[in-house]
Structures are given as structure tokens and as C-alpha cells.
PALO-509603 format. One line per 3 residues: number of its first residue (from 0); their letters; for each residue x, y, z of C-alpha. Coordinates in nm, 3 decimals, always signed. Layout:
N
NUM	a	X Y Z  ...
This chain:
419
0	xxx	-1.526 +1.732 -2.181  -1.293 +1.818 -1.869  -0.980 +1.640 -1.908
3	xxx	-0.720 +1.482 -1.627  -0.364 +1.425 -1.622  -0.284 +1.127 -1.412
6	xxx	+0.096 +1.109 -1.293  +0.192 +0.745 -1.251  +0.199 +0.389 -1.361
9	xxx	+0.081 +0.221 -1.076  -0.216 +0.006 -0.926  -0.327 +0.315 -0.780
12	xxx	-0.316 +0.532 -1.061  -0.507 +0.245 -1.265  -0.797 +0.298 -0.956
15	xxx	-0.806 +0.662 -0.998  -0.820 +0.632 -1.369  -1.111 +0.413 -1.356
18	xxx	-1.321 +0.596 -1.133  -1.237 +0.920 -1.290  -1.287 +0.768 -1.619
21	xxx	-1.652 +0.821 -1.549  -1.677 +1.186 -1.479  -1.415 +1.319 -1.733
24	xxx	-1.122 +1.218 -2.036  -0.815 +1.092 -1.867  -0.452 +1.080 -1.942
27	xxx	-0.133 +0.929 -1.800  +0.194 +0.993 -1.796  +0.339 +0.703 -1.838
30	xxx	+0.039 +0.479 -1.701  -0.032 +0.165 -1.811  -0.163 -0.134 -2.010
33	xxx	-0.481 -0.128 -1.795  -0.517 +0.228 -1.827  -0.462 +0.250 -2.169
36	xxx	-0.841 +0.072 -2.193  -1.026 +0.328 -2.013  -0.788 +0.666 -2.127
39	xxx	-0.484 +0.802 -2.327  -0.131 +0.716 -2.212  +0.163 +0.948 -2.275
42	xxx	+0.576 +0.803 -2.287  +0.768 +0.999 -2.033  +0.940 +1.057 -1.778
45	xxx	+0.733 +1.232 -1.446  +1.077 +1.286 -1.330  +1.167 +1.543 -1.576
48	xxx	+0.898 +1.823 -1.427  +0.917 +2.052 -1.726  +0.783 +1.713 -1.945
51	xxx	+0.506 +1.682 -1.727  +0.407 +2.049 -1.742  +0.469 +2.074 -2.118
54	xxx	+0.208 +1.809 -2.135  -0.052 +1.933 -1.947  -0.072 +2.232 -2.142
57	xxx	-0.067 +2.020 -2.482  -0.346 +1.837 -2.377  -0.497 +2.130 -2.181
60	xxx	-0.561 +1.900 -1.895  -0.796 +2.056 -1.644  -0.652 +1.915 -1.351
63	xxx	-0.356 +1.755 -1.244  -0.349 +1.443 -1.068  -0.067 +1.314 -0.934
66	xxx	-0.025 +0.962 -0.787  +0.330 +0.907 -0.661  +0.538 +1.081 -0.377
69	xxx	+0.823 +1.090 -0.562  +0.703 +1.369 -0.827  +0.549 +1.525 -0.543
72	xxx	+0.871 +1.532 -0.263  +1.069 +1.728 -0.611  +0.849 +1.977 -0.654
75	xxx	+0.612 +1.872 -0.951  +0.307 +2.040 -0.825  +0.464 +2.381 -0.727
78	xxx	+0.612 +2.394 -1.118  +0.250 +2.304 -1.252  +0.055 +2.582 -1.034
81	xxx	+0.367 +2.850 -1.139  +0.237 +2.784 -1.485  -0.117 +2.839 -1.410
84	xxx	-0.209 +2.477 -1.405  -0.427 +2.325 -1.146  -0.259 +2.074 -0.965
87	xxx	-0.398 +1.791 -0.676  -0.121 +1.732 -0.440  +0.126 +1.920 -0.226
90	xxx	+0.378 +2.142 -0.275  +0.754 +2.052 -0.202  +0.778 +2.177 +0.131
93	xxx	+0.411 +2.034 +0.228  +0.553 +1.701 +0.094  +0.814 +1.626 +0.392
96	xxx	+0.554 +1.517 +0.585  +0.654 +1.188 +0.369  +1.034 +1.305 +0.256
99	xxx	+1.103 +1.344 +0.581  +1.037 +1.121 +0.874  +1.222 +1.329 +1.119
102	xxx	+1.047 +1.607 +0.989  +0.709 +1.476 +1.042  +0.796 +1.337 +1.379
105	xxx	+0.916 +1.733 +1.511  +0.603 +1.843 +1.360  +0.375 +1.576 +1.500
108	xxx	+0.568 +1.711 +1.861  +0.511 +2.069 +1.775  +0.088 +1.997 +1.696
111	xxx	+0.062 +1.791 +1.985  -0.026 +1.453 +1.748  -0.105 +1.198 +1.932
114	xxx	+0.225 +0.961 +1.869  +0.451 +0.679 +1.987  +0.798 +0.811 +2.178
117	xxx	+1.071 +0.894 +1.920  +1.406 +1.018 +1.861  +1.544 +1.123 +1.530
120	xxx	+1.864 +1.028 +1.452  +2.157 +1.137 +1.219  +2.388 +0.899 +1.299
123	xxx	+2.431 +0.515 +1.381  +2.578 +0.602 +1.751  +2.241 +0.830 +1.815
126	xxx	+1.991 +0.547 +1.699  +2.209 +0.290 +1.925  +2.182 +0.491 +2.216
129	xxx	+1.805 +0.555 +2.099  +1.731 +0.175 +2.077  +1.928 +0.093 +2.423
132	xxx	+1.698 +0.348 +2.575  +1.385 +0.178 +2.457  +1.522 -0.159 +2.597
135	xxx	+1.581 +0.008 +2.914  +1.246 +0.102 +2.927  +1.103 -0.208 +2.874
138	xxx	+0.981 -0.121 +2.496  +1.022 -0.253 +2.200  +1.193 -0.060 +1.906
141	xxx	+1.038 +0.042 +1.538  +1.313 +0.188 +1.280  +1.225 +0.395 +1.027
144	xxx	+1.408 +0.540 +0.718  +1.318 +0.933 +0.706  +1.354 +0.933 +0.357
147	xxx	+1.096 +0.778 +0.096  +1.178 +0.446 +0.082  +0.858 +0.342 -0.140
150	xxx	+0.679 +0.185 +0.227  +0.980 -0.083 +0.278  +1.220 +0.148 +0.455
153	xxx	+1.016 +0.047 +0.862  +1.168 -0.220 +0.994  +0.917 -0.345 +1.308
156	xxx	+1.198 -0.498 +1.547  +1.076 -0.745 +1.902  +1.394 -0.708 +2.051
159	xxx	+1.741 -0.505 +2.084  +1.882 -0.745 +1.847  +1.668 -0.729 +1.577
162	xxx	+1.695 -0.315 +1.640  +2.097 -0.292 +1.601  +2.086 -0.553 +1.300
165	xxx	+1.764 -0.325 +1.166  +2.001 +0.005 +1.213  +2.303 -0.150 +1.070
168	xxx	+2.077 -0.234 +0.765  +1.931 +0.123 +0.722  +2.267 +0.364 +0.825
171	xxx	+2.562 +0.147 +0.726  +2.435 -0.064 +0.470  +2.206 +0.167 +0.310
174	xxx	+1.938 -0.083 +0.213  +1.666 +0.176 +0.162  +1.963 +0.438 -0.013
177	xxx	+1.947 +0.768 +0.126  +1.673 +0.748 +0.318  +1.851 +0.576 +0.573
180	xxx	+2.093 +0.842 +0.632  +1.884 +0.968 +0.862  +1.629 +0.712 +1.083
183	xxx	+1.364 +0.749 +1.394  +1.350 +0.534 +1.631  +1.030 +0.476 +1.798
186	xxx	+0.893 +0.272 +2.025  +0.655 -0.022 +1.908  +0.260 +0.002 +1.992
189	xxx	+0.024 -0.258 +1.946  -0.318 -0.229 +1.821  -0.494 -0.269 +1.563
192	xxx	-0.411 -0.023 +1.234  -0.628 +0.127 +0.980  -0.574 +0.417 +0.706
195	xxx	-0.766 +0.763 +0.696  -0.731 +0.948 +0.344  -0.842 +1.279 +0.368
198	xxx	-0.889 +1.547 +0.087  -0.735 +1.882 +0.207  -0.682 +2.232 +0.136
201	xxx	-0.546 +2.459 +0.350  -0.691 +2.377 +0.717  -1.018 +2.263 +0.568
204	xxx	-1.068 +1.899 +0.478  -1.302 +1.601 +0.422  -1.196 +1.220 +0.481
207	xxx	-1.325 +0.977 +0.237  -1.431 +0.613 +0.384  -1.173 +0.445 +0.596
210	xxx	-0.938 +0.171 +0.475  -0.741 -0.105 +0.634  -0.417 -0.265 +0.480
213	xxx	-0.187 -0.542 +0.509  +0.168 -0.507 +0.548  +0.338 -0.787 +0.566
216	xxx	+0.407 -1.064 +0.269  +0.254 -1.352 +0.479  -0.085 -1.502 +0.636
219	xxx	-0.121 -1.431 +0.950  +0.083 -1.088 +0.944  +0.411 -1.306 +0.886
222	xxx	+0.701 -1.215 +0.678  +0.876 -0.878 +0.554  +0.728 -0.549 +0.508
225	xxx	+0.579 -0.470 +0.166  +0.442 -0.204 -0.031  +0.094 -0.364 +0.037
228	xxx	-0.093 -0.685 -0.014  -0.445 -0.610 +0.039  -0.703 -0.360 +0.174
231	xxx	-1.047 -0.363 +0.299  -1.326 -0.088 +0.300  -1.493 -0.041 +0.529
234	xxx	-1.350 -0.130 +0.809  -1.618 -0.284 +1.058  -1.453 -0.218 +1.403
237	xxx	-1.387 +0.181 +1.300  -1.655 +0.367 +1.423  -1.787 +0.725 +1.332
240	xxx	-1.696 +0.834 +1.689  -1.290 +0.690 +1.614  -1.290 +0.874 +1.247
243	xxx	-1.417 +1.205 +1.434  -1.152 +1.153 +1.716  -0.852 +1.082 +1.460
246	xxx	-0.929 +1.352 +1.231  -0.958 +1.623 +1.517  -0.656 +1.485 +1.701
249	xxx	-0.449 +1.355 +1.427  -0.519 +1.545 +1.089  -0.667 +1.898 +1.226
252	xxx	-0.340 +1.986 +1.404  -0.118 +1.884 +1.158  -0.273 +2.166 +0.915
255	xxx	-0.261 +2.380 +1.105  +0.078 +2.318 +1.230  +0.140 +2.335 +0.898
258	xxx	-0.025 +2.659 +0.784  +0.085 +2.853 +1.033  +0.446 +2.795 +0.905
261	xxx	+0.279 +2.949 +0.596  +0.233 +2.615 +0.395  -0.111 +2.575 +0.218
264	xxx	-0.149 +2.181 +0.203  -0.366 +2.124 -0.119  -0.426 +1.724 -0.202
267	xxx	-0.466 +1.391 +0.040  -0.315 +1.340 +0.347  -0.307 +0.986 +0.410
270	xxx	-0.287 +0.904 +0.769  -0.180 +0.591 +0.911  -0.353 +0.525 +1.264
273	xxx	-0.300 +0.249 +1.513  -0.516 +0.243 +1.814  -0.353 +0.123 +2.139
276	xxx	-0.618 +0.114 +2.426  -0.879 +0.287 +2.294  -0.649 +0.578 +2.195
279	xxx	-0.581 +0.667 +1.832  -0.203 +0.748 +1.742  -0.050 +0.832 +1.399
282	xxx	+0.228 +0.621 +1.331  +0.299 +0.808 +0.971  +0.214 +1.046 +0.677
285	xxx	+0.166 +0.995 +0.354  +0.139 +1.310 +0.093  -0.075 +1.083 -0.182
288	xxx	-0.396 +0.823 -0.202  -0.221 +0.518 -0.053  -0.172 +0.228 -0.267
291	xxx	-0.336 -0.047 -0.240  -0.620 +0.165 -0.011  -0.749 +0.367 -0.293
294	xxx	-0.811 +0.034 -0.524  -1.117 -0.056 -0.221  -1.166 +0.306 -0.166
297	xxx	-1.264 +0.424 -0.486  -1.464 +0.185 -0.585  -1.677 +0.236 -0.299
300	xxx	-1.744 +0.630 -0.378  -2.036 +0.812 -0.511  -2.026 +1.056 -0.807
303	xxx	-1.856 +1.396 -0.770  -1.513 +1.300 -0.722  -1.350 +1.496 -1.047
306	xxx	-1.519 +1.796 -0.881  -1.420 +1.724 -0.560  -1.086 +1.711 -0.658
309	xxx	-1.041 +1.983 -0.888  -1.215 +2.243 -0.660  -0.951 +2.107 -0.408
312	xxx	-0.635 +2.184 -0.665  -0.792 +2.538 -0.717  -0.766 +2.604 -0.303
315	xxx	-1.131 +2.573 -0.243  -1.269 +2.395 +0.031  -1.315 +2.053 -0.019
318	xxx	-1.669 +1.922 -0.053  -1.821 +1.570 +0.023  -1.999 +1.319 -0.198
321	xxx	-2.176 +1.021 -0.129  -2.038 +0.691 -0.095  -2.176 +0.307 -0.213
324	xxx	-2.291 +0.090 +0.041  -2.112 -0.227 -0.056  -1.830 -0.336 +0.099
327	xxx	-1.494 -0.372 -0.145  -1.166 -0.595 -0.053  -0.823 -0.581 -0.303
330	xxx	-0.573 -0.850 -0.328  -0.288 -0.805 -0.443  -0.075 -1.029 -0.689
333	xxx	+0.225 -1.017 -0.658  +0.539 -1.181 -0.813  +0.754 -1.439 -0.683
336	xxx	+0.970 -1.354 -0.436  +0.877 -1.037 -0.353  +0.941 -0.776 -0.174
339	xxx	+1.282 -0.941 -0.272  +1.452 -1.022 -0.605  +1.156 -1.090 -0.844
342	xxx	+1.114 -1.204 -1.233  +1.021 -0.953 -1.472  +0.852 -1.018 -1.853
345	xxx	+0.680 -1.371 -1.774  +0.340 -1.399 -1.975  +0.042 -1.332 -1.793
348	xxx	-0.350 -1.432 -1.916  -0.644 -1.235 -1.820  -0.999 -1.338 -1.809
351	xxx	-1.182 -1.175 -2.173  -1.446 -1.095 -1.931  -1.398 -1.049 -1.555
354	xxx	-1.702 -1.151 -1.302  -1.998 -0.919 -1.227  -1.877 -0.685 -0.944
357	xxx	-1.498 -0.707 -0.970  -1.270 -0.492 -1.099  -0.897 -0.592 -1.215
360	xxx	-0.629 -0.287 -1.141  -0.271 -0.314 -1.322  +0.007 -0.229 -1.069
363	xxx	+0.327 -0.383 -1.264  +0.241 -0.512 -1.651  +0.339 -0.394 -1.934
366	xxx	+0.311 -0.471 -2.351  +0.623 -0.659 -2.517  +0.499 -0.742 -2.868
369	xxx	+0.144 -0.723 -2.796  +0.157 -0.926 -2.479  +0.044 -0.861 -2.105
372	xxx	+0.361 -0.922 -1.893  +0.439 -0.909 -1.574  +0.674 -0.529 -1.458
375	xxx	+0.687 -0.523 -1.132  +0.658 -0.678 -0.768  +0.288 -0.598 -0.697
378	xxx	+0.144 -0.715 -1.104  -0.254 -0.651 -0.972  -0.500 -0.579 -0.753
381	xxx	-0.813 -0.784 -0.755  -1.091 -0.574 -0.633  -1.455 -0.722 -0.498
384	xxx	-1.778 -0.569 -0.425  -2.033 -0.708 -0.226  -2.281 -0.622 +0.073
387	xxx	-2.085 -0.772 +0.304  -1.675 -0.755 +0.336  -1.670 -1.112 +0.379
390	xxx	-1.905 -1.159 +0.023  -1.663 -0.887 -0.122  -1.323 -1.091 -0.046
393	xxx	-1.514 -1.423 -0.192  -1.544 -1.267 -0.534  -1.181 -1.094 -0.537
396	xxx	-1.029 -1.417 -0.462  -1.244 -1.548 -0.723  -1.088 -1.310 -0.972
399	xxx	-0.762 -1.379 -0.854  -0.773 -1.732 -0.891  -0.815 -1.637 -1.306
402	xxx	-0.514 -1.469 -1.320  -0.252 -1.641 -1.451  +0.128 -1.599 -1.424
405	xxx	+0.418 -1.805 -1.325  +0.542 -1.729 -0.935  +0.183 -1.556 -0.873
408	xxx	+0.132 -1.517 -0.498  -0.087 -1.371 -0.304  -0.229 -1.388 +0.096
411	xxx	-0.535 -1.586 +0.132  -0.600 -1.391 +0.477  -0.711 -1.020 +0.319
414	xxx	-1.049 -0.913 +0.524  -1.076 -1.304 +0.686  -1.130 -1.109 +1.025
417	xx	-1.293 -0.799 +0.977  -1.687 -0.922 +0.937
């Protein structure tokens, strides 16, 4: 049986694991206690890039998956294909289009992307001048750590206030670390957003079904930034016609831009959209499946997807498969307080058994003597299926309501608008 490595420990990892789980054996490095039901999980480190590749050939993995950007932005998947492994995801000069903000930005310039005015800027004086300029224009700012910052380093700002205070955050007080060295400043659409992840190799590609998540910790859109609380697929108000437009304007010429610098992209792009007036803009790149997108996404697709990956890793053209008609909504659970200071090790209880059509993803648990406990900020992702989105959300909230763990919280709003 073809075997997978899955890099990662993450709700999205636990997605990939499950649907892959179905096609072929899987392994993780480290995963988790959710993946450890379905597949084999390896101790390590998917920092230390010989580890990983030492692995792989133990097992004799097939394919390579891997879920993080971090791996990815160090150079995980050029090692693995030097050794002859086949590896889904970008090299380590493919991967700025997340590493690198300002990179992406030039390059979005250079392809003529459709994007929102922006300046990159290497010092605090540049963004000031940057954000003054938006006020003078009557616009308000968006600041952005270049660096990874794990999808907390955008700070959305309404006025020049907020801006300075959101600079002096990223460049003096290094909130985000070094990705805040460097920031772009952009100006601030409005629309509505959604997600396009699209499988890619070289200049050809193939977008699996569209995605939109929420941001912010709060109802409504309220509250901080966050890795994610919640996703929804599909989403009702994105046409065929929009998905067409975005991938010939947004992802086509980014490949391209790309290849002709002599980079062969080989993994998902994940493109975040916003559409302002009827006209689709990227507001950002991301070099893996987004998290928590792929937990609706997957569980929406047809059979084929081991294939469809691993003929993608090799370099060959990427080839589609079918998806489900239901519709599939993830909430996420998260711990108390977060994205701030959080708990770590309180008890959790799972249902024995969860309800028909549901599926419970592990994003931060772990064992301590035997025991589910919480890890991390984001603990799960409830996951619902149903013919309609809003018959989907009413059986992931009914799984979330069985999870149990001191500080759980969670937005009750996740795909309340989108029948």
C-alpha cells in the first residue's frame, strides 16, 4: 500500500490525514492524538530537515506531505527532492510568496495581480510616511508583518492612530519577532473575502472548491486577528464566473511570474481574495492548504486526492477529481483567552461516538498519562456535513457543544450568513 508522510501537528494536518487515510497508509511527524487513530505518528522535530528526510526513507514514504510554512520557508522540500524523494510543497525560494510579504507584494506588481496600493517598508520612518500618505488620501491603512507570523502578524487599522500604534507594535516592539522587521503598508478594501486553494505545478494548476474563513476572535467580525475560527464550503455568493476570473487574474500570473524567474512552484497556493466592487483582488499568499479551510475542504472532495497529489510532487500536471455535494462548516475551539495568553494541559472529554456526518479534527491536544488535553490555542475543529451550509453548521455546533474543556470558546456566527 502507498504510504504518506504528513509534516505537522496541526488541525490541518489531522484533515489531510483523514481524508488521505482512505486512499493510502499515513504517517506524521510529530502529528497528533487524533491522528494517531487513523495512522502512525513519529517523535521529532520537522525543524531538523535531515530528521524528516531520514524518515521518509525509513518508512519509504511515497510522498511527502507537508502541512506547515515553516518547514517549507527553510527549505524542507528542496532537501527531500535532492534525495530522490517526492515531495508536495514548494521549494525555498517558491516559499517567499509567504516568507516574504514584500516579496510577494513586488511580485504581485511585476504580474500585474490585481492588488490593494502598497509600500514595503524597512524601517519605522518609511511605514510612517507610508501610513500618512494613506491618510492623505483619504484611505484607511492595513499593516502587515513580511515575515511568517503564523496569520497574526496583519493588523487591520480604521484610522492613522490605530496605524502608528499598529507600526510601533510590529517594528519597535517586535510583537510578531522578525517578521516585523520589515512591514507593508497597504491600503484597506472592503468586500467580502473568501479563500482559493489551488494545486500547482509549474504554470499548470487546478483549484479545489472554494472556502471562506473567519478572522477575527468575535461574533460579528469583532475582536483580534486569529489564526482562524471557522470556515465554510462552499461558499454560496462565489460563482463559477468569480473562481474563473480570480484564478486567471490572480493565480495564472503569479506562476508565471514565477517561472519565468526559473522557479517551478510544485504544491498549493492558497490565495486569499477580497472582492471590492465586483473586482477580485489578492490581499495575500499562502505556500500550504490553509488551516482551518482544508478541515471544510476536504471533507467535501471526491476520491483521487493521494493521486492528485503525488502526480503533483513528481512535476506532472495536476489533475481534477470530483467533489461531494454537501455543504461542510468547521468551528473552531479554541482556548480561553486566545489569540492571547492561554492555559495549556486542562482535561478535555470527547464524545465515544461522534454524530452521523461530523467529523472532530485535533488542532492543539495532546496525551499526558493517557489523557486528552488541551496544547494549544485552536484545541479542534468541529466539522459538519449537510445539504445545505446552514444544515451543515447545525450539526458542527452540535458536536461542539459535546466537547468539553474548561475556557472552551468558540463563535456562534460561523456560516450564519452565507445560505
Amino acid at each position: 500500500m502507498n504510504k504518506v508522510l504528513i509534516i505537522g501537528s496541526g488541525g490541518r494536518e489531522h484533515a489531510l490525514a483523514w481524508k488521505l487515510a482512505r486512499e493510502c497508509e499515513v504517517h506524521a511527524l510529530p502529528g497528533n492524538p487524533g491522528i494517531e487513530e487513523i495512522g502512525q505518528c513519529h517523535p521529532g522535530d520537522v525543524a531538523d530537515l535531515a530528521e524528516v528526510a531520514r524518515l521518509a526513507r525509513n518508512i519509504a514514504a511515497d510522498l511527502v506531505l507537508v502541512g506547515p510554512e515553516n518547514p517549507l520557508l527553510e527549505g524542507l522540500a528542496d532537501v527531500l527532492r535532492s534525495e530522490g524523494l517526492v515531495c508536495f510543497g514548494p521549494g525555498k525560494r517558491e516559499a517567499l510568496l509567504e516568507g516574504s510579504k514584500a516579496f510577494a507584494k513586488e511580485l504581485m506588481v511585476e504580474a500585474g495581480v490585481p492588488t490593494a496600493w502598497g509600500r514595503v517598508c524597512r524601517s519605522f520612518s518609511e511605514g510612517e510616511e507610508a501610513v500618512q500618505t494613506l491618510h492623505q488620501m483619504g484611505k484607511r491603512p492595513v499593516v502587515k508583518a513580511s515575515g511568517a507570523a503564523l496569520g497574526k502578524g496583519v493588523t487591520v487599522c480604521n484610522d492613522l492612530r490605530e496605524a502608528l500604534l499598529a507600526l510601533e507594535r510590529t517594528m519597535v516592539e517586535l510583537e510578531f519577532g522578525e517578521a516585523g522587521r520589515t512591514v507593508v503598508v497597504e491600503e484597506r478594501l472592503e468586500g467580502r473575502e473568501f479563500s482559493l486553494l489551488t494545486v500547482c505545478s509549474g504554470e499548470a494548476y487546478w483549484s479545489l472548491p472554494v472556502a471562506q474563513d473567519y478572522k477575527r476572535a468575535e461574533d460579528g467580525d469583532r475582536g483580534p486577528n486569529t489564526g482562524g475560527m471557522g470556515s465554510v464550503s462552499p461558499t454560496p455568493w462565489v460563482t463559477e464566473d468569480l473562481v474563473r476570473e480570480a484564478e486567471e487574474k490572480i493565480v495564472a500570473p503569479i506562476l508565471r511570474a514565477l517561472s519565468q524567474r526559473g522557479l517551478d512552484y510544485r504544491g498549493v497556493l492558497f490565495s486569499g481574495l477580497m472582492v471590492q466592487d465586483g473586482e477580485v483582488f489578492c490581499l495575500e499568499y499562502n505556500v500550504r492548504f490553509g488551516d482551518p479551510e482544508t478541515q471544510s475542504v476536504v471533507a467535501r472532495l471526491g476520491d483521487g486526492f493521494y493521486e492528485l497529489l503525488l502526480e503533483t510532487g513528481r512535476g506532472g500536471r495536476p489533475q481534477p477529481i470530483g467533489e461531494r455535494p454537501e455543504a461542510a462548516v468547521t468551528v473552531v475551539l479554541t482556548s480561553g483567552g486566545y489569540p492571547g495568553a492561554y492555559a495549556k494541559g486542562l482535561p478535555i472529554v470527547v464524545p465515544s461516538e461522534v454524530p452521523s456526518d461530523t467529523i472532530l479534527f485535533h488542532a492543539g491536544t495532546a496525551r499526558r498519562d493517557g489523557d486528552l488535553v488541551t496544547a494549544g490555542g485552536r484545541v479542534f475543529g468541529a466539522t459538519g456535513l449537510g445539504p445545505t451550509v446552514q444544515e451543515a453548521r447545525r450539526r458542527a455546533y452540535k458536536l461542539a457543544d459535546l466537547v468539553q474543556f474548561d475556557g472552551k470558546r468558540f463563535r456562534s456566527d460561523i456560516g450564519a450568513y452565507e445560505d
